[in-house]
C-alpha positions as CSV (number, residue, x, y, z in Angstrom):
1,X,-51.2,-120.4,-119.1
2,X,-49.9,-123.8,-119.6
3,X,-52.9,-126.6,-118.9
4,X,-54.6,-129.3,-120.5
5,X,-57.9,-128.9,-121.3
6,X,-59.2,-132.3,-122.8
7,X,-62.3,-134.2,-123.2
8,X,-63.0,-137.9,-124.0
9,X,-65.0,-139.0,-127.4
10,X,-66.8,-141.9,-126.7
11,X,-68.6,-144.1,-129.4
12,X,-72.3,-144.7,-130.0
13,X,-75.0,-145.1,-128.8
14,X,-73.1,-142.5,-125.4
15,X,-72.3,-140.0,-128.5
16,X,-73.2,-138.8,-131.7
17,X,-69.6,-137.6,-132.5
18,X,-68.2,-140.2,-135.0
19,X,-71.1,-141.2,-136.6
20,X,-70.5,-139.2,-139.5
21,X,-67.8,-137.0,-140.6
22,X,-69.9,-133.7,-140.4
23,X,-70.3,-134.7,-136.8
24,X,-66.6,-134.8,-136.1
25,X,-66.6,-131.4,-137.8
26,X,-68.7,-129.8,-136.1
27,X,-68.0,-131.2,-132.9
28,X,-64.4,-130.2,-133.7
29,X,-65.5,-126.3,-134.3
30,X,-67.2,-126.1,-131.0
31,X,-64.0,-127.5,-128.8
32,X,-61.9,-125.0,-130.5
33,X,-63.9,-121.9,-130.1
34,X,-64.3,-123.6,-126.4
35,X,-60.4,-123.2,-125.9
36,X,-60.3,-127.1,-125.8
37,X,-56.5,-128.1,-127.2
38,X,-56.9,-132.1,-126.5
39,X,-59.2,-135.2,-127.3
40,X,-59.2,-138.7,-126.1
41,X,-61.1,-140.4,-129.0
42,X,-62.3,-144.1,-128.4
43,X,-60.3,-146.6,-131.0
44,X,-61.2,-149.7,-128.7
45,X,-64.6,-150.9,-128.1
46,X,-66.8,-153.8,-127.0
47,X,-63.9,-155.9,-129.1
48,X,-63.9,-153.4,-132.3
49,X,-61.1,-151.0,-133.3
50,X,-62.8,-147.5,-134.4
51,X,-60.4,-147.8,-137.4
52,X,-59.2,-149.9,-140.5
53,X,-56.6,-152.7,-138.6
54,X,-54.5,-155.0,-140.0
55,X,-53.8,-156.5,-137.3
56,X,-57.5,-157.4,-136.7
57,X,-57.8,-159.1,-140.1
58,X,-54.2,-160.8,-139.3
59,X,-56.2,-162.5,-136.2
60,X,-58.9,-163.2,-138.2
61,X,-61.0,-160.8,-136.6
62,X,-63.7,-157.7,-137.6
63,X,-61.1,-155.0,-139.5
64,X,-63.4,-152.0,-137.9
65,X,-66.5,-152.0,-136.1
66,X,-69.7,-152.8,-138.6
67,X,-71.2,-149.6,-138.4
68,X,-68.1,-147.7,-139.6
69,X,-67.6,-150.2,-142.6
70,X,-67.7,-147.7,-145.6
71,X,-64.9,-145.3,-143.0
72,X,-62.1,-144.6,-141.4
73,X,-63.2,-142.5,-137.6
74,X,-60.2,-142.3,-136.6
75,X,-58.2,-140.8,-139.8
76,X,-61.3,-138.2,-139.9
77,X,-60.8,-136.9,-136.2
78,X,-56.7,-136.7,-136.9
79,X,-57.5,-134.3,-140.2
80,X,-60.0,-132.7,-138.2
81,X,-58.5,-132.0,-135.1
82,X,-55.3,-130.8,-135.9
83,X,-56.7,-128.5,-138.7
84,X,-58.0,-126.8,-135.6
85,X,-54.7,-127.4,-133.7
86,X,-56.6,-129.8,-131.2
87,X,-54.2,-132.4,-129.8
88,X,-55.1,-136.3,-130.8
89,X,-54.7,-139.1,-127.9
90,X,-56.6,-142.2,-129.2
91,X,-58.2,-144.2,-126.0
92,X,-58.0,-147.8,-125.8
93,X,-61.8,-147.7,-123.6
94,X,-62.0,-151.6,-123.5
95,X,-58.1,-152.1,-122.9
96,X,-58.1,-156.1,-121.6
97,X,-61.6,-156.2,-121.9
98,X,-63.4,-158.0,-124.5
99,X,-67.0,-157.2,-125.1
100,X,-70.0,-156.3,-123.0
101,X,-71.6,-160.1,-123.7
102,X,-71.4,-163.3,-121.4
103,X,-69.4,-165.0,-123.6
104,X,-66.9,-162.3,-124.7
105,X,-68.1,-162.1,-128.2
106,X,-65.7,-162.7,-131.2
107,X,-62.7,-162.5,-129.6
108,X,-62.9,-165.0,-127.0
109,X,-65.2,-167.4,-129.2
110,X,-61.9,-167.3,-131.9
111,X,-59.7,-167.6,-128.5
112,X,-61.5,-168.9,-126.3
113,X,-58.0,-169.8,-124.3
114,X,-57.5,-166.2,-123.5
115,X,-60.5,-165.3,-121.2
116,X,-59.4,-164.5,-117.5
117,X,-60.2,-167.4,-114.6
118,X,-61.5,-166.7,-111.4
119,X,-60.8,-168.9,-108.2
120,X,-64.3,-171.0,-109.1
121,X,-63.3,-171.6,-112.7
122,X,-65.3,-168.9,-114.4
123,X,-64.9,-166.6,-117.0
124,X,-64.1,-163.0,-115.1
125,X,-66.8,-160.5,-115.3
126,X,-65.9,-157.0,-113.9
127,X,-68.2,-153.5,-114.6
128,X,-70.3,-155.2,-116.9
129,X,-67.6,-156.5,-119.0
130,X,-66.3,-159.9,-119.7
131,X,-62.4,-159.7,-119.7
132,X,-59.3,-161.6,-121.4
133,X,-56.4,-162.2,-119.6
134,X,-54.3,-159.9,-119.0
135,X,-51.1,-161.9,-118.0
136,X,-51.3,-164.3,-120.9
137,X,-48.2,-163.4,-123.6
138,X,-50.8,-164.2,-126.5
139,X,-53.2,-161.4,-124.9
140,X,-50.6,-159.1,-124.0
141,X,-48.8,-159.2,-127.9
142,X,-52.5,-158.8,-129.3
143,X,-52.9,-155.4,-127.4
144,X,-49.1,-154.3,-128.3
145,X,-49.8,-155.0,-131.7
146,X,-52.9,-152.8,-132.2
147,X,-51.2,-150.0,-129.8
148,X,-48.3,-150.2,-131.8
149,X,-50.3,-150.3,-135.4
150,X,-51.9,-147.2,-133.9
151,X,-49.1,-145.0,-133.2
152,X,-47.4,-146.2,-137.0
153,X,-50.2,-145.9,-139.3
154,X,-52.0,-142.2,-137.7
155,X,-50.4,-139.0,-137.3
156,X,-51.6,-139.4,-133.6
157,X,-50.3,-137.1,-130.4
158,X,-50.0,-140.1,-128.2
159,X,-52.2,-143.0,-126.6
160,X,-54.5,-143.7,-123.8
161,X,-55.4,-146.6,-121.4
162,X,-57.6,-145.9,-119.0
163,X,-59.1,-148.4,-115.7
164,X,-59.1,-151.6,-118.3
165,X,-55.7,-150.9,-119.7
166,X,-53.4,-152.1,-117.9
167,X,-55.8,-153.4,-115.7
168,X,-57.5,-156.7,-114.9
169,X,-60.3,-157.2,-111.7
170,X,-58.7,-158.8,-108.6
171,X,-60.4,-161.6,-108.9
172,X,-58.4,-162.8,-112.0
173,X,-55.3,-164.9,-112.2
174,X,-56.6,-168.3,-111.3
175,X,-56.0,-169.6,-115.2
176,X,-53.8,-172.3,-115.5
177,X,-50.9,-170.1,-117.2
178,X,-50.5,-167.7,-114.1
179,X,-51.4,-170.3,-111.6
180,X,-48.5,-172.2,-112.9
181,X,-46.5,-169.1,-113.3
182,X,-46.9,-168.1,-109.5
183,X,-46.2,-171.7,-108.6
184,X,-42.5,-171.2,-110.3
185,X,-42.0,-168.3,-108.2
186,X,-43.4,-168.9,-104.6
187,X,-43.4,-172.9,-104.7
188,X,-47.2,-173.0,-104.0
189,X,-50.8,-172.6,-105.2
190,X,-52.0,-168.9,-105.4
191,X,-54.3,-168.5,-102.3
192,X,-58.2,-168.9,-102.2
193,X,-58.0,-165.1,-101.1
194,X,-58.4,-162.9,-104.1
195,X,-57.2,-160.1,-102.2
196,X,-54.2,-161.6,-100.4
197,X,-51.4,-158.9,-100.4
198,X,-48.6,-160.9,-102.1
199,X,-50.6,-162.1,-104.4
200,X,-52.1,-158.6,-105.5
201,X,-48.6,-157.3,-105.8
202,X,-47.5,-160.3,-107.6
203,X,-50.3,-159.6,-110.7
204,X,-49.7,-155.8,-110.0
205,X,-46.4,-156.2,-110.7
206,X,-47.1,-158.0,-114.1
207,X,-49.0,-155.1,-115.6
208,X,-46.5,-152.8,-114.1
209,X,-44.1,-154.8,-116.6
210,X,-46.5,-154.8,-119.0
211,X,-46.5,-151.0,-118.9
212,X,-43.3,-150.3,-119.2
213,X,-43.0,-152.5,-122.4
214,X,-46.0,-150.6,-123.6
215,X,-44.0,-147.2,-123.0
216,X,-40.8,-148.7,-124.3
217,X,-42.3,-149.9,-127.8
218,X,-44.4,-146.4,-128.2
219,X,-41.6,-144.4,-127.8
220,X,-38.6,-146.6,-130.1
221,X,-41.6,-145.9,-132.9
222,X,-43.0,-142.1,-131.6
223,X,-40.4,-140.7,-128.9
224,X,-42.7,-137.6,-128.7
225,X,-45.6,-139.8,-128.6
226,X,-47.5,-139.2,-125.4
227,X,-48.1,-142.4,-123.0
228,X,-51.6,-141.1,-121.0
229,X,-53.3,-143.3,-118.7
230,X,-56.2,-142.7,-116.7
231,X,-56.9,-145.1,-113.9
232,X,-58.9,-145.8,-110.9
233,X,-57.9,-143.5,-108.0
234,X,-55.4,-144.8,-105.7
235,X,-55.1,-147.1,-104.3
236,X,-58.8,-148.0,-105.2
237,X,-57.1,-148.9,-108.3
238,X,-54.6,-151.4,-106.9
239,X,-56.8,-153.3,-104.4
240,X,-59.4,-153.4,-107.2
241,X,-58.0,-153.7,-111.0
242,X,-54.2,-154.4,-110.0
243,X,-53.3,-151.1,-111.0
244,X,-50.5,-149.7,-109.3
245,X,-50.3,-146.3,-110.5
246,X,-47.9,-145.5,-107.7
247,X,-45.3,-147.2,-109.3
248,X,-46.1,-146.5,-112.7
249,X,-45.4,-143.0,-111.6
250,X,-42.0,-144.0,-109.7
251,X,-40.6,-146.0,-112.9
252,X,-41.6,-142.9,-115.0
253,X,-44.0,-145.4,-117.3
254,X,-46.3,-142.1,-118.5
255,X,-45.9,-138.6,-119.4
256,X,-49.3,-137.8,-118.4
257,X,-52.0,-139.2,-115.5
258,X,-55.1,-138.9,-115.9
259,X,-57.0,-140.2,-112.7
260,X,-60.8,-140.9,-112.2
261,X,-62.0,-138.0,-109.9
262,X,-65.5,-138.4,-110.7
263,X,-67.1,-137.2,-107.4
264,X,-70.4,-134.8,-107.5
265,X,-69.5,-132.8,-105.1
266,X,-66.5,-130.4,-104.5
267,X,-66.1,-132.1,-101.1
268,X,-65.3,-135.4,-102.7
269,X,-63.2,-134.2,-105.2
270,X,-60.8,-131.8,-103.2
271,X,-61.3,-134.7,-100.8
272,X,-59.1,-137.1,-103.9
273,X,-57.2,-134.2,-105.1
274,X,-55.5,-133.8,-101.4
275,X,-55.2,-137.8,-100.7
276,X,-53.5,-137.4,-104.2
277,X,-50.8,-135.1,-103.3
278,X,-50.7,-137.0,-100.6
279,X,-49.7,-140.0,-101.9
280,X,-47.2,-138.9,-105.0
281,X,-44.4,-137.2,-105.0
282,X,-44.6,-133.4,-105.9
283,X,-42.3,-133.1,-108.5
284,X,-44.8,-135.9,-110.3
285,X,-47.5,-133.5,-110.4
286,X,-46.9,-131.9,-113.2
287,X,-48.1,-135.5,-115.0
288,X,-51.7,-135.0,-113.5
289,X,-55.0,-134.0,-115.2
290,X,-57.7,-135.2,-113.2
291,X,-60.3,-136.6,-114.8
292,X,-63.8,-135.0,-114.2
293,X,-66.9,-136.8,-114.8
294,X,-69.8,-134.2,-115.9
295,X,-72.1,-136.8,-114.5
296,X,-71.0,-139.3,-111.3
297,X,-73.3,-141.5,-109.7
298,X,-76.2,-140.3,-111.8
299,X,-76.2,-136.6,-110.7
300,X,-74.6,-133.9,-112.7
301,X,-72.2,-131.8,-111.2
302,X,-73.0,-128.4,-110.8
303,X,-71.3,-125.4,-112.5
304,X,-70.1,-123.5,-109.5
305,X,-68.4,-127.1,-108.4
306,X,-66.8,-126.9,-111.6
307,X,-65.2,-123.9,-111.2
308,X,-64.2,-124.9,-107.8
309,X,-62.9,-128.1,-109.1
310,X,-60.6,-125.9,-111.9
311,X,-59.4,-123.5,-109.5
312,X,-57.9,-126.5,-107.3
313,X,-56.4,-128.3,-110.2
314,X,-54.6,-124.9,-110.4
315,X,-53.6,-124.0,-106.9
316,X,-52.1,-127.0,-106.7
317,X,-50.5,-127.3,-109.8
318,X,-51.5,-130.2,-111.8
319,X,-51.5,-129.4,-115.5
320,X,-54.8,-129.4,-116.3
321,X,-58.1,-131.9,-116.8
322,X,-60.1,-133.8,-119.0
323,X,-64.0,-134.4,-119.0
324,X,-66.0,-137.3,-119.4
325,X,-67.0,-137.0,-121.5
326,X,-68.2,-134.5,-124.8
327,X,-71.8,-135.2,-124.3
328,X,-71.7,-133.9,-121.1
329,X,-70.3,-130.0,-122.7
330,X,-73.6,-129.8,-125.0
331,X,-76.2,-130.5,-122.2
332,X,-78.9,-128.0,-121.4
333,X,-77.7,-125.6,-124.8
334,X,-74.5,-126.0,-123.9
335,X,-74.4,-124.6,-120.0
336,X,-70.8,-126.7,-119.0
337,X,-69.1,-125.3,-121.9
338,X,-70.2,-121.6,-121.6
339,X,-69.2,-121.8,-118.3
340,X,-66.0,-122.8,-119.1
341,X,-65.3,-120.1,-121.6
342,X,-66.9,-117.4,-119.5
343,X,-65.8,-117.8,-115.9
344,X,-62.7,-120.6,-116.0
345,X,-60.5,-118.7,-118.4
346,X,-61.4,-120.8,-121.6
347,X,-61.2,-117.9,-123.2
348,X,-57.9,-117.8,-123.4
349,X,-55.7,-119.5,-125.3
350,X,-53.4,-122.2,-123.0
351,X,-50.1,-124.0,-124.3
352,X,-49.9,-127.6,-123.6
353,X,-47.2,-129.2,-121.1
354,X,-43.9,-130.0,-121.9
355,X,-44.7,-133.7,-122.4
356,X,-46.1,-132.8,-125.8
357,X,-42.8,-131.2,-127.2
C-alpha cells in the first residue's frame, strides 16, 4: 500500500513534543511502531522560528524562540525522525501571520510598515491573529528567505504552508502599496466591498504568484523537496483567506494538498471529500491527503468515524491523510492510535507517493 500517513507537531503549550529532546524521542518511537512515515513539525510560530535562523538575526529579530535558547528543535526531530525512517515536512503554522498580540509583537513593532490594512485603516486581525501583509515585496522576501534558509541548512523532506501561508483574510489589501498597485492596473480605487469578485481574484492572484515563486526557489535549491500545503477547503479558502487552491492545483504549484476536512461527523467529511472530487480534476488526486482534525468544533471524533473517514480517502483514491494534530493520538491511553494500528491497516508497512522520490 502506497499512502501517507502523517501527523502535525505543534509547539507548546498544544504539545509536549519539542520541549525536550527525550520528548521528540519518544514521541518518535510511538509514530513508528504506529506505522506513521510523515510529520509536519511547527518551525513558525507566534513570530518565532522553532530553529537557530540567520536570517532572523539578519533582520534584527529573536534567532529562535526563547524557550528553546540552549537548542536546536528542529535539527533534533530531522536526527530523530529519519533514524526511524519517518519523513520530515517542516510547517510554517503562522505563515503571513505575525503574533497572537494586538500589536503584532516584535515583528511588526521593528516593521511596523508591514502590517496588513483593512478598508477602515486598521491593522488586520483574522482567527485570533494579527497579520503582515502579504502583498508587500519586503514581507514576501522575509518569508522566502526563512523558507529558503530552511530547505538549505536541514536535511528536511520538504515544506508546509498551511491556511496562513499563502494566505491573507479578505479583508486585507487596503495598505497604501496594494491600493496603489490595483490603481495601476484597473484605473480606480479598490472597492469598499471586501468581497467584491475582481477584487478577490486580483489579491488571489498575487499569492497564486507568490506560490509559484515559493515552488520555483524550493525546487532550484531541493528538486526532490516536497512543496505541501494545507488550506481552507474550497472555495471557503478563496472567498475567505484569498486562497485559490484551484489554481494552485492547475499551475501544478504543490506536489502534495493537504486540505482542512475537519468535520466531526462522517456526514460532513464524505460531504467535503465528494464536493472535492467534485471540484478538481481527477488525475489531481493523487496530490490529496485530507487533513483530519481529531478534535473539530470542540468534539472529538469518534473511532468508527475514523475508520469510515480512512476507508473513503481510499476508495477514492487520494494518497493518504494527516491528523491534527499528535496530541490528539495519545488521548484516553492512546485509543486513536490503537485504532489505527488495529482496524485501519497501520499495521502494515505503506510506501510514500511518488512525490517523495
Amino acid at each position: 500500500m502506497s499512502e501517507i500517513r502523517g501527523v502535525w507537531i505543534a509547539n507548546r503549550p498544544h504539545s509536549r513534543v519539542l520541549e525536550s529532546q527525550d520528548n521528540i524521542i519518544e514521541a518518535m518511537d510511538f509514530l513508528q511502531s504506529y506505522g506513521f512515515n510523515v510529520i509536519f513539525p511547527v518551525v513558525w510560530n507566534r513570530g518565532y522560528t522553532l530553529y537557530l535562523s540567520r536570517v532572523m538575526s539578519k533582520y534584527n529579530l529573536p534567532i529562535i524562540e526563547p524557550y528553546y535558547q540552549q537548542r536546536d528543535p528542529l535539527a533534533e526531530i530531522i536526527t530523530a525522525a529519519h533514524q526511524r525512517e519517518i519523513k520530515v515536512i517542516p510547517w510554517l503554522e503562522y505563515g503571513f501571520a505575525t503574533s497572537h498580540l494586538l500589536s503584532g509583537g516584535h515583528i511588526l513593532k521593528q516593521y511596523p510598515h508591514w502590517q496588513a490594512i483593512n478598508k477602515d485603516g486598521a491593522t488586520v486581525r483574522h482567527g485570533g491573529l494579527t497579520w503582515m501583509n502579504a502583498f508587500h515585496p519586503q514581507v514576501q522576501q522575509f518569508m522566502l528567505a526563512i523558507i529558503t534558509e530552511i530547505i538549505s541548512t536541514y536535511d528536511v523532506d520538504g515544506i508546509q504552508g498551511c491556511d496562513r501561508l499563502p494566505a491573507l483574510p479578505v479583508t486585507a489589501g487596503y495598505d497604501s502599496y496594494t491600493t496603489q498597485q490595483y490603481q495601476t492596473a484597473y484605473s480606480k480605487q479598490p472597492p469598499n466591498n471586501h468581497h467584491d469578485k475582481q477584487w478577490t481574484q486580483w489579491r488571489a492572484d498575487l499569492l497564486t504568484d507568490f506560490l509559484g515563486r515559493m515552488y520555483r526557489e524550493v525546487k532550484a535549491i531541493n528538486p526532490q523537496a516536497v512543496v505541501s500545503l494545507s488550506p481552507a477547503v474550497y472555495p471557503f479558502c478563496l472567498n475567505n483567506l484569498l486562497q485559490d487552491s484551484l489554481t494552485w492545483i492547475e499551475k501544478r504549484l504543490c506536489d502534495l494538498i493537504h486540505p482542512q476536512l475537519y468535520r466531526p461527523s462522517f456526514f460532513g467529511y464524505n460531504r467535503e471529500v465528494k464536493q472535492l472530487i467534485k471540484t478538481f480534476e481527477r488525475h489531481s488526486l493523487s496530490k490529496f491527503a485530507p487533513g483530519i482534525a481529531l478534535t473539530a468544533n470542540g468534539q472529538d471524533l469518534t473511532t468508527k468515524d475514523l475508520i469510515k473517514y480512512i476507508k473513503t480517502n481510499r476508495d477514492r483514491h487520494l494518497c493518504g491523510q494527516v491528523f491534527f494534530h499528535y496530541e490528539g493520538l495519545r488521548k484516553n491511553h492512546d485509543a486513536v492510535a490503537i485504532v489505527l494500528l488495529k482496524s485501519a491497516g497501520y499495521d502494515r508497512v505503506a510506501t510514500l507517493p511518488e512525490c517523495f522520490g
